[in-house]
N, C-alpha and C positions, 0 to 999 in steps of 0.2 A: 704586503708585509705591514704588519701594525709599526707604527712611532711612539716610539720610550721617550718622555717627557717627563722632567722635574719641575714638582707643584715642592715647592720649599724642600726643609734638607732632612723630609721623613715622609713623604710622600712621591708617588709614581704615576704619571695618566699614563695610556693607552690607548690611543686612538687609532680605529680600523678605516675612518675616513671623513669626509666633511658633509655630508648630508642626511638627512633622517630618512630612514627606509628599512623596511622590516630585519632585511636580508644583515646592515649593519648591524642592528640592533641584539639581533640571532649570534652575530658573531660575540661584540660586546657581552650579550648575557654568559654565553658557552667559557669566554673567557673568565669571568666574574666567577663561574663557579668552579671551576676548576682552579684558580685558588684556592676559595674556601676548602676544595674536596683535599689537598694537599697540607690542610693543618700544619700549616709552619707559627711556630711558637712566639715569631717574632710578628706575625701578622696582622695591625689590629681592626682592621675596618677596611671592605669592599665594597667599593660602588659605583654599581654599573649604570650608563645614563643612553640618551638616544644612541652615541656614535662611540663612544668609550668605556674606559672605567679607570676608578680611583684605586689606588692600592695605598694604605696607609700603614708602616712599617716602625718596629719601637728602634729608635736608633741605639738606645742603649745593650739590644742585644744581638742587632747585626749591623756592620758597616754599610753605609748607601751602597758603594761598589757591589760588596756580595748578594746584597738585597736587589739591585738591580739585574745581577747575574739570574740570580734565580726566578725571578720574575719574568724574565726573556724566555729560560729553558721551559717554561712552564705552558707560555704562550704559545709557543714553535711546537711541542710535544702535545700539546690538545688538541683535540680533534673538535678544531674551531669553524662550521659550516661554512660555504661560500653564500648558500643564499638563505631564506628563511627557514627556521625553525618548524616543522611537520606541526598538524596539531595535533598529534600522537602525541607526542613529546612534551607538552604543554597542560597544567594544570587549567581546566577550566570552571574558574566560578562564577556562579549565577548572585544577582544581585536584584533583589527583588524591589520593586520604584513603585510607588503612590504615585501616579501624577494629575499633573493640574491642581486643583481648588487649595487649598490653604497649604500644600502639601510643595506645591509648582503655580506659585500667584503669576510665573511670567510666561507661563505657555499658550495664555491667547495671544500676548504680543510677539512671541518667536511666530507663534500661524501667522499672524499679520504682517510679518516682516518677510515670510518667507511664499506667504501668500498659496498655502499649506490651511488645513482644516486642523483644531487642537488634535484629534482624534491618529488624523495622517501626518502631523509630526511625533506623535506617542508612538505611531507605526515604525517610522523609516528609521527613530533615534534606537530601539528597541530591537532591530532587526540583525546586524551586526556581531560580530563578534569582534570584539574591542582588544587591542593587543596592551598591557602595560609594558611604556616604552622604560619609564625610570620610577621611582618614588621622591617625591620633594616639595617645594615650598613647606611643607607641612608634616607633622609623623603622620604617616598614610595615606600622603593624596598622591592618586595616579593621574599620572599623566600619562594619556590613552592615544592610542591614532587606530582609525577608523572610521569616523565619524561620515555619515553624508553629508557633499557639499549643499544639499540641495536643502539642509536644515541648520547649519552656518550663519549667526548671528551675533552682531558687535556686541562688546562689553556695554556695559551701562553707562549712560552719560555720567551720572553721579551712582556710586559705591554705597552698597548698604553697611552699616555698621556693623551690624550680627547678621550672617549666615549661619543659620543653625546645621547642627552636626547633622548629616547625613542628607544635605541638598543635593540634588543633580543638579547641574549647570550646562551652559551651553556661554562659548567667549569664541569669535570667529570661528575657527575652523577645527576645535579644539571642544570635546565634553569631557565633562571631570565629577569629582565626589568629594564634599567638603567632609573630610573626616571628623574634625572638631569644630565647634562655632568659633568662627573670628569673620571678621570685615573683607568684602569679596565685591567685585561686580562682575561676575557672572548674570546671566540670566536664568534665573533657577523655574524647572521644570517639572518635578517632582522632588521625592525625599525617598531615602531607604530606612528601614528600621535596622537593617546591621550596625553593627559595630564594625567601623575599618584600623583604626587608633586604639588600642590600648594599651597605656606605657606601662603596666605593671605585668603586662602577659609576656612571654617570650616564643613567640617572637611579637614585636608590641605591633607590628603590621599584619595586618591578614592581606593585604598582596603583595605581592614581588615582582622586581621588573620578568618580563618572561610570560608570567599571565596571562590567560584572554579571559575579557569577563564577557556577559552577557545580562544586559539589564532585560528584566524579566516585570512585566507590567502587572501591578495587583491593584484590588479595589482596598477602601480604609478598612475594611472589615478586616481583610488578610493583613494590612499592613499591622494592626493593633494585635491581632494574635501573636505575629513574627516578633513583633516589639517585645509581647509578653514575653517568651519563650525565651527569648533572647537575655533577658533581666535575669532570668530565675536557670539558666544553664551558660556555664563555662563555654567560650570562645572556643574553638577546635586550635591547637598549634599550628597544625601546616594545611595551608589556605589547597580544597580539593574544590570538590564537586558540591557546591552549598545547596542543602538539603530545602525546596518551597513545597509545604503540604499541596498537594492537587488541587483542591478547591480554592488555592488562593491566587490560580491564574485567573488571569482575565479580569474581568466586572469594570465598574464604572470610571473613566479616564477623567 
């Protein structure tokens, strides 16, 4: 049974349990949305993270009591999985990654570290299918589990100041996607040309906890057309199956 928790005197967590693992996270999400799907007026903001979720409620037009009442019924009546989420059930986006040279300056040092060819870390990090556990630090950055151990690499002794938008990284046991430029120490491996952040779209994320993505390895050629294309056509609303012209698998790592 989940635990009702007060986060101040207009907000709810929910927690399905204390550890990160698919199967929690499948619950957490199934809950998360089934709020939303229940459009309650007093409702203002859902957020689901590794092991729970946040329910943030206007107090002004319901009491904590009844808000908490309804928030319970909602939990107990969803049809909230035991173990993980099918990947039927799951939108999957592709994410198309430049990597290496000016794109990924630190993917000979992750092969050196992990004692891996740049080539067979492009392979292993690229292989997967990456689940988003939560969305945070950042509008748009996901935080992913799937990652191989066997491409697990520390943060950076010293933090770059600018991470440019749309870096892959790698930070121990953990890969991610810097949505926007800001100051990072990851170890960055390539770049994408999507957009993950845009505050002015609705929804301003193109992922959601729930997601699997799959980084999808192109050469600069494809990466600068996708950039193009990208500039000059509107974001899609609800994050699906992201469309990579054919020719722009593969090529140069």
């Amino acid at each position: 049974m989940p635990r009702f928790l007060w986060a101040g005197d207009s907000a709810v967590v929910i927690e399905f349990g204390n550890e990160i693992s698919p199967a929690l996270a499948a619950r957490a999400h199934t809950a998360a949305a089934a709020f939303e799907s229940a459009n309650l007026p007093w409702l203002v903001e859902v957020l689901p993270s590794y092991r729970s979720v946040l329910a943030e409620f206007d107090p002004r037009l319901i009491s904590p009591a009844a808000a908490l009442e309804e928030l319970q019924r909602i939990a107990e009546t969803a049809a909230i999985p035991e173990g993980p989420a099918s990947l039927d059930q799951l939108d999957i986006v592709s994410i198309p990654v430049c990597y290496g040279g000016r794109f990924g300056p630190d993917l000979h040092d992750v092969a050196a570290h992990t004692g891996l060819s740049p080539d067979e870390v492009v392979a292993v990090h690229s292989e997967p299918l990456y689940l988003v556990y939560m969305i945070g630090f950042m509008l748009g950055f996901p935080y992913l589990g799937g990652m191989s151990p066997r491409i697990a690499t520390p943060r950076l002794a010293t933090p770059r100041t600018i991470v440019p938008a749309g870096s892959v990284g790698i930070a121990g046991n953990q890969t991610g996607v810097y949505p926007m430029a800001s100051p990072g120490g990851w170890h960055l491996i390539g770049r994408t040309p999507m957009r993950l952040a845009d505050p002015s779209a609705d929804p301003p994320c193109l992922l959601r906890a729930g997601n699997r993505i799959r980084f999808v390895p192109v050469d600069e050629a494809a990466y600068r057309a996708i950039e193009a294309a990208a500039a000059t056509t509107a974001r899609t609303d609800a994050p699906g199956i992201a469309a990579i012209p054919a020719q722009a698998e593969g090529g140069d790592q």
